[in-house]
N, C-alpha and C positions, 0 to 999 in steps of 0.2 A: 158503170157508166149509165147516163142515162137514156134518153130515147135514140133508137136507129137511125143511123145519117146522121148524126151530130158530128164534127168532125174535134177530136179535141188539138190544143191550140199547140202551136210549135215551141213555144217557153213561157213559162211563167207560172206559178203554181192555180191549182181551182180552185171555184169558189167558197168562202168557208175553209181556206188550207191555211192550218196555223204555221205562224214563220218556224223556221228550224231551230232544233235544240242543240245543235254537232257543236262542235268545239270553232270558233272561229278560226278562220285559217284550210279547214279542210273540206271543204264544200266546193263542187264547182260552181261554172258562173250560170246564169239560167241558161245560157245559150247551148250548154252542154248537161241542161237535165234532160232531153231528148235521149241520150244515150242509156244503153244497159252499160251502168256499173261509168269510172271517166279515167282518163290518162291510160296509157299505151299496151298494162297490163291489164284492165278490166276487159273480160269477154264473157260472151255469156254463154254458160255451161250448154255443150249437148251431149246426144247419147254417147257420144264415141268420146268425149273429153278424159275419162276415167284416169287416166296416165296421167293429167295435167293435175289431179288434185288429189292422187295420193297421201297419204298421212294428214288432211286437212278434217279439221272439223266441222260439220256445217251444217247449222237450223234449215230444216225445210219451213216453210209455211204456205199451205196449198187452202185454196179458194179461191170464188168468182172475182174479188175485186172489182165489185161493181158500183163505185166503184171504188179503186183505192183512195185511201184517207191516211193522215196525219197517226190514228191509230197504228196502223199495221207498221207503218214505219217505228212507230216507240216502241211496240213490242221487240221490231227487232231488234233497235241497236241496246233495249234491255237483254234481250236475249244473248247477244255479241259478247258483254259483259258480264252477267252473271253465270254463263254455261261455257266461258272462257272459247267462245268459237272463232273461228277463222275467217266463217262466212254467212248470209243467211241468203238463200233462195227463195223469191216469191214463185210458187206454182202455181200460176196464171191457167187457171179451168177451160178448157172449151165450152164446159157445162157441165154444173153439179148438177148429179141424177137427182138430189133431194132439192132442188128449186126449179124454179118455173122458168122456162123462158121468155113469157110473154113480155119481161122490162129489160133480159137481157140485154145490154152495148154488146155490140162486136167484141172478137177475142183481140180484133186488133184495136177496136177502141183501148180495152179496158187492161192491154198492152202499155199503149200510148199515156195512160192514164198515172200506170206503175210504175213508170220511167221518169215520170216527173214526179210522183208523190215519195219515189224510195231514195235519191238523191243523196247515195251515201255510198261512200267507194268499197265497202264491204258489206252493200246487199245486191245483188243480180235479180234482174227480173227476167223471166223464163217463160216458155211454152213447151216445159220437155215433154208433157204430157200427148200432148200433136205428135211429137217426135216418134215416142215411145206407142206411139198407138194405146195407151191406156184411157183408161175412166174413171176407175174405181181406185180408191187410196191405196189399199190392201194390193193392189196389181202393180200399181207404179210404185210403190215402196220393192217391190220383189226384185224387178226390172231396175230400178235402179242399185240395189244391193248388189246385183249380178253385174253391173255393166261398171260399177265403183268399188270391186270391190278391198281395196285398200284405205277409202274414203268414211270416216266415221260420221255418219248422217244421225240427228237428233230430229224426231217430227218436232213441230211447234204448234200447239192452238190451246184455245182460248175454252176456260171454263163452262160455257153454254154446248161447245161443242165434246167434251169429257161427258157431258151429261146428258146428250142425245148419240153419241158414237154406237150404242148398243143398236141404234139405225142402218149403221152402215156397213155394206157388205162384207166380209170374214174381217168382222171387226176384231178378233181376237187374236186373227193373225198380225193385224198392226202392231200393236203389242209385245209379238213375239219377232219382230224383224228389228226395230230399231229400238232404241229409249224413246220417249217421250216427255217433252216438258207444258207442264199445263200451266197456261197463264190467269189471275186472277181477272176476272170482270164481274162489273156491277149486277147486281140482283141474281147472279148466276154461281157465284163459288158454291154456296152454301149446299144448294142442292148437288151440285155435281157433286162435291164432295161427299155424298150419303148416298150417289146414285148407283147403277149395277155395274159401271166400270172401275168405277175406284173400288167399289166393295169387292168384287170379282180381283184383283188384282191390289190387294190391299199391304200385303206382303213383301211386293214387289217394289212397296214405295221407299224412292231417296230423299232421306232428309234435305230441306233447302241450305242447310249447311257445306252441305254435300252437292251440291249442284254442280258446281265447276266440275265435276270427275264425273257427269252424265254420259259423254258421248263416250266415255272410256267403257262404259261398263254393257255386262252382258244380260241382252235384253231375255225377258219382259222385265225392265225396268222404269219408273215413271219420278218424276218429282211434280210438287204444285206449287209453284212461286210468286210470292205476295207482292208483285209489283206495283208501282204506284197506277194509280189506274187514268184512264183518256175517255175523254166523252166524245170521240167521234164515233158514227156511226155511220154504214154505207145505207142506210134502209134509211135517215133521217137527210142524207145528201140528196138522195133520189126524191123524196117528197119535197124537199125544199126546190131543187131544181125545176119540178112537177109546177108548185105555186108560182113560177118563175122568182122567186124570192134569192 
């Protein structure tokens, strides 16, 4: 999101949001991209839900979303598809320990933000993090394994973050809690792919043939899947909003 006190808008998509890709027909109307998830079964996961999504499979994807974009939405419904999931969870940050807050939106901006950018009846946007009193990935991955645990959870992030994770705290235990699927991004595979995580855990890799059978299997397991790639950027939205552009 961008500056404090901005209030974002009750419908309509933001600036710079590219129109949707979904299948015509199954979108709601704007009036109901306000909502997490639309129609009478969509709610949004919390800690106690566990019961409700038994045997379900489901992409996390955790970050500030600051704010969310057109990106993080293709990731997932490629994700939906290719990892054959049920569901994909955006984890909506209070604050990543590894950024600044000084540009921070609200959690409830950047909330409001992911409610209209995810606009797809099988992605929920989330604050379990609030919930779960966590911070740290490695912690809300533990916590939610415990409180789901019939629930087959795949992380999801993107190739810049494969290749900085040896940053983030018991990065190793992420690893060893769920699978992981690593999404391609620009100027970023090449590296991550030679970095200390994929080498560290090199063994452990699923073929992209193999992906559909990711949330089945027992972790540390990882795949890196060559999606077609999206040029949004939430650091290029922020600047652009900055110039009032």
């Amino acid at each position: 999101m961008g500056r404090r006190g901005r209030k974002a808008p009750a419908s309509g998509p933001p600036p710079n949001f590219p129109p949707s890709t979904t299948r015509r027909g199954t979108e709601p109307s704007p009036a109901k991209w306000g909502r997490v998830g639309w129609g009478p079964s969509a709610r949004t996961p919390h800690k106690y839900s566990g019961p409700q999504h038994a045997g379900l499979r489901i992409g996390l994807l955790g970050g500030s979303f600051n704010p969310a974009h057109a990106g993080h939405r293709h990731i997932s419904v490629y994700a939906l598809n290719a990892l054959g999931l049920d569901q994909v969870w955006w984890l909506v940050s209070p604050q990543n320990p590894l950024k600044s807050a000084a540009d921070m939106g609200s959690l409830a901006e950047r909330l409001a933000w992911a409610r209209i950018a995810a606009r797809h009846p099988r992605i929920r946007v989330t604050a379990l993090e609030c919930s779960l009193g966590t911070r740290y990935t490695a912690d809300t991955l533990k916590q939610l394994t415990r409180r789901f645990p019939k629930t087959r959870f795949v992380w999801l992030m993107g190739a810049d973050n494969l290749r900085q994770i040896p940053r983030w705290r018991d990065w190793t235990r992420i690893f060893r809690l769920v699978p992981i699927a690593v999404f391609s991004r620009p100027t970023y595979s090449l590296g991550a792919l030679g970095g200390v995580a994929a080498q560290r855990f090199a063994r452990r890799r699923v073929p992209d043939l193999r992906a559909r059978g990711l949330a089945d299997a027992t972790p540390p397991a990882w795949t890196f899947l060559r999606n077609p790639l999206h040029p949004a950027s939430a650091t290029a939205i922020r600047r652009a909003r900055a110039r009032g552009s």
